[in-house]
KEPA-250143 format. One line per 5 residues: number of its first residue (from 1); their letters; for each residue x, y, z of C-alpha. Coordinates in Angstrom, 2 decimals. Layout:
BEGIN
NUM = A = X Y Z | ... .
END
This chain:
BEGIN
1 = XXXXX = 0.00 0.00 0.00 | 1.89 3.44 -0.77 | 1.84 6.05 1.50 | -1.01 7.97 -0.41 | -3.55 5.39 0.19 .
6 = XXXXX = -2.55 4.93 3.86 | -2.86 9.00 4.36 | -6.62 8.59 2.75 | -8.15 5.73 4.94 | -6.38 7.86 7.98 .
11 = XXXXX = -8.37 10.57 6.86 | -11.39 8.67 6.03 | -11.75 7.37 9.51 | -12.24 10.87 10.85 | -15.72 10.43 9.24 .
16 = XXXXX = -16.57 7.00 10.05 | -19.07 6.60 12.94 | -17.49 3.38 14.39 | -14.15 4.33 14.72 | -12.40 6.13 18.04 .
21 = XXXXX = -9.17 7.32 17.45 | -6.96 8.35 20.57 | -3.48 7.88 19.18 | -2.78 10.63 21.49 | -3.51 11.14 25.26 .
26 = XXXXX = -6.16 14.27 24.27 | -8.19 15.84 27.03 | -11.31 14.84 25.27 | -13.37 12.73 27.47 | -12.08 8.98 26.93 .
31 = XXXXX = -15.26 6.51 26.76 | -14.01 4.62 29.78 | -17.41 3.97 31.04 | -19.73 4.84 28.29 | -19.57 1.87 26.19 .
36 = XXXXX = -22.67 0.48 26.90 | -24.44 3.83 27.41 | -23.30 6.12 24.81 | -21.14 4.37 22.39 | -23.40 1.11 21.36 .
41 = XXXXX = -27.02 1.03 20.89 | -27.78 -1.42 23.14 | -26.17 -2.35 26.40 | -24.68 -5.62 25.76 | -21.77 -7.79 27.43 .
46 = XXXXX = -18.42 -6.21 25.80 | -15.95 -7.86 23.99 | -12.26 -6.86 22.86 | -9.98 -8.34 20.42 | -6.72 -6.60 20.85 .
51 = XXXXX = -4.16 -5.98 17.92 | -6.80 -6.79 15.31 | -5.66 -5.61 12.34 | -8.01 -5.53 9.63 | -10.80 -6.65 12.27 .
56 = XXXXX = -11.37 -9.90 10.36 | -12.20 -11.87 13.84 | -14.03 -9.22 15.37 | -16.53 -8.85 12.79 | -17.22 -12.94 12.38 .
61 = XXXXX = -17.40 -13.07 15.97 | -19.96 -9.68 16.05 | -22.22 -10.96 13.31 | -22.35 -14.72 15.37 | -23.08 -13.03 18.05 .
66 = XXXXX = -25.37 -10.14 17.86 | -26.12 -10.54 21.51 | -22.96 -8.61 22.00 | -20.98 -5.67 21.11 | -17.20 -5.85 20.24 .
71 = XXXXX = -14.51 -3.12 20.17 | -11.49 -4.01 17.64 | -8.20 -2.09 19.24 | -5.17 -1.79 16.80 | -2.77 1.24 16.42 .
76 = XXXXX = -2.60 0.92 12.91 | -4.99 3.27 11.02 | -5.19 1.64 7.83 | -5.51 -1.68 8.85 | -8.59 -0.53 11.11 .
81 = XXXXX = -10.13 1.18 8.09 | -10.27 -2.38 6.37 | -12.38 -3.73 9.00 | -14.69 -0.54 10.31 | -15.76 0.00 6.22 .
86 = XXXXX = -16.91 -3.38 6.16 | -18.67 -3.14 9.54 | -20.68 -0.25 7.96 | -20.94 -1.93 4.44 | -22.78 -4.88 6.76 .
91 = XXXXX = -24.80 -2.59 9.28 | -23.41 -4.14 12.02 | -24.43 -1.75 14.69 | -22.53 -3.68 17.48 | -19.29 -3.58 16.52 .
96 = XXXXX = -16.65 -0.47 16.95 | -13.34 -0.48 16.33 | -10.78 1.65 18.75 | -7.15 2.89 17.42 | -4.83 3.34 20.15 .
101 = XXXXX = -1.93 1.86 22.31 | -3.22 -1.27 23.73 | -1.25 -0.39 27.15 | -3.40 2.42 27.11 | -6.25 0.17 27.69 .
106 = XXXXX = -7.22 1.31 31.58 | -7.71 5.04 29.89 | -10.43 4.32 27.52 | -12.38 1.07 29.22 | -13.69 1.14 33.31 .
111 = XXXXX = -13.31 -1.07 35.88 | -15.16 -4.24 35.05 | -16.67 -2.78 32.03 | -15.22 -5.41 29.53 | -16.35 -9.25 29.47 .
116 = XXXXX = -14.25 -11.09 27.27 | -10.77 -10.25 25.20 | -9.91 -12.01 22.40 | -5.61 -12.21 21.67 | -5.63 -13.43 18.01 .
121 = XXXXX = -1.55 -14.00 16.38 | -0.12 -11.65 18.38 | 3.51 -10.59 18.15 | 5.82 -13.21 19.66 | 8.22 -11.67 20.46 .
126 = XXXXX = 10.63 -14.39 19.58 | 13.79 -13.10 18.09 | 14.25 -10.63 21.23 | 13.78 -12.26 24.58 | 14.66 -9.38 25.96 .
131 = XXXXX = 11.26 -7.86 24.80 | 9.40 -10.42 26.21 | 7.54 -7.61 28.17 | 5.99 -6.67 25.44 | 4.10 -10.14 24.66 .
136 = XXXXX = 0.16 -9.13 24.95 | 0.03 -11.83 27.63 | 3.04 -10.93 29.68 | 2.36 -10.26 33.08 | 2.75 -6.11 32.36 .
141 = XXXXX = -0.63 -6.74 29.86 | -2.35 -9.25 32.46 | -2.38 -6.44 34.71 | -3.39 -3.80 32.43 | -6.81 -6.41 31.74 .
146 = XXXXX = -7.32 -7.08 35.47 | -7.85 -3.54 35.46 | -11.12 -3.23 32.85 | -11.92 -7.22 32.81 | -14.88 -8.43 34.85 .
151 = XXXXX = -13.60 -10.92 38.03 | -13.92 -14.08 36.00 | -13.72 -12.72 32.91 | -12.04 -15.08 30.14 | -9.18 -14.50 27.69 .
156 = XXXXX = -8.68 -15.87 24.98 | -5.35 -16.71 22.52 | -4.91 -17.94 19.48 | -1.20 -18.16 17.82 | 1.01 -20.05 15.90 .
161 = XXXXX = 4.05 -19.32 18.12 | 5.06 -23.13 20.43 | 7.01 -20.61 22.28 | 4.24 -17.67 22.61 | 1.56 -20.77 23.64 .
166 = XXXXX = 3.76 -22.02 26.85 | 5.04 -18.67 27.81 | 1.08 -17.76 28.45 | 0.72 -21.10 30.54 | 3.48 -20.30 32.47 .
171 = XXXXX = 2.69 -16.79 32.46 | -1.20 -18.06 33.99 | 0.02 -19.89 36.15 | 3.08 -18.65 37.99 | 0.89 -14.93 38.11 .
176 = XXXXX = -2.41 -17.52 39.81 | -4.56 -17.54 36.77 | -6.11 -20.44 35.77 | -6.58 -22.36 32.43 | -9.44 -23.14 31.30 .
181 = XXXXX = -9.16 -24.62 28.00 | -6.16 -25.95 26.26 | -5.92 -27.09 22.44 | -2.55 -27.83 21.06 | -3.99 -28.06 17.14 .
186 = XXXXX = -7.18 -26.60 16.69 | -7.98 -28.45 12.94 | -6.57 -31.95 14.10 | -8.49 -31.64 17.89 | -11.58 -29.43 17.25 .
191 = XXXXX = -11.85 -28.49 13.37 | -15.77 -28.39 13.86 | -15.31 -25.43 16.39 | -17.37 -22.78 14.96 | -15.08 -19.64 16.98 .
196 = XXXXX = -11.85 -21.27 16.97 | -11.61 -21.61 12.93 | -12.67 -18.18 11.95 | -9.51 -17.56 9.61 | -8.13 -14.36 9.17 .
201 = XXXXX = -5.50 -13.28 6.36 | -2.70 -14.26 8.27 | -4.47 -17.56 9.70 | -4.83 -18.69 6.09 | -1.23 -17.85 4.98 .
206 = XXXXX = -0.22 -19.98 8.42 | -1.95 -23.05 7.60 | -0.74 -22.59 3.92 | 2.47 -23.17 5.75 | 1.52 -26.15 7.71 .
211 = XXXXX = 2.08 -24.39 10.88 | -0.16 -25.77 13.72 | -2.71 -23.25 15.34 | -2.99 -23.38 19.14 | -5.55 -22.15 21.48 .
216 = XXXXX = -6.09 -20.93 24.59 | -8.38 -19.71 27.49 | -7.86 -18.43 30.23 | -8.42 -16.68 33.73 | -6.32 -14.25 35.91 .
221 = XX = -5.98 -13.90 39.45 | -7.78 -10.99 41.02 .
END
């Protein structure tokens, strides 16, 4: 994509409806809080996928479950303008798409105001250890969610990263988590799992690959 078409769909998501944008700490009035109230139509149980590029999971899981409304959080404007046009193209009223740091997250959800976080192929991490902080389920991000999660609220992870899969056990379970649902190949152990084998872009390029998809969900200590 050159860098004229990325400075467009910036600019075009200054017009769309769905879309937040706090790249920025502003003084505007964050929507911590308002989700439910002001943001959505209805008052539903909220959901986050985190890093979600072109929002490919968050809108199959939104139109599966219209029950609930889902926030897609990415930093990356043009990615997020893939998934919000679509949202609109489909009229799907409870889904909104959020760009801004994900360790940001406390400033722009409340206390207990989010249900359920999705992690889909996340960064790994792997060719730095010493950046290992930076993994979306390294303790520093498990204690950003305890801060806007529900108690009992579940997290999910799906990757293609062996090492990225048992640093989140271990992660879980030396910071008292729990696990709550472990699948080591998701198309060889549950390929008839109607959330697990929503395939996004980089899914499909994966399996292309023959790399093995895990999964995982999870609880943290509160």
């Amino acid at each position: 994509m050159g860098a004229k078409n990325k400075t467009g769909r910036i600019k075009d998501l200054l017009s769309f409806q769905n879309v937040l944008q706090y790249t920025e700490l502003q003084s505007d009035a964050p929507p911590a809080g308002r989700w439910g109230r002001d943001i959505f139509p209805k008052e539903q149980p909220l959901t986050l996928e985190l890093a979600c590029g072109k929002g490919e999971y968050t809108l199959n899981l939104a139109q599966r479950n219209p029950d609930r409304n889902y926030v897609g959080v990415d930093l990356k404007g043009p990615r997020i303008w893939l998934g919000a046009k679509k949202a609109l193209e489909k009229n799907l009223s409870n889904v909104r798409f959020l760009r801004a740091y994900i360790d940001h997250l406390d400033h722009f959800f409340a206390p207990g105001e989010v249900d359920e976080i999705w992690i889909t192929f996340p960064d790994p991490f792997i060719k730095k250890m010493s950046r290992r902080s930076n993994r979306l389920t390294s303790p520093k991000f498990l204690n950003i969610y305890k801060k806007i999660l529900k108690p009992g609220g579940i997290i999910h992870l799906k990757t293609d990263s062996a090492i990225l899969f048992q640093f989140t056990i271990d992660t879980v379970e030396q910071t008292g988590g729990s696990i709550l649902r472990r699948v080591d190949d998701i198309y060889s152990d549950c390929p008839e799992d109607d959330l697990l084998t929503i395939q996004t872009f980089y899914e499909k390029s994966h399996l292309k690959a023959e790399k093995r998809i895990r999964y995982l969900s999870f609880q943290i200590s509160f």
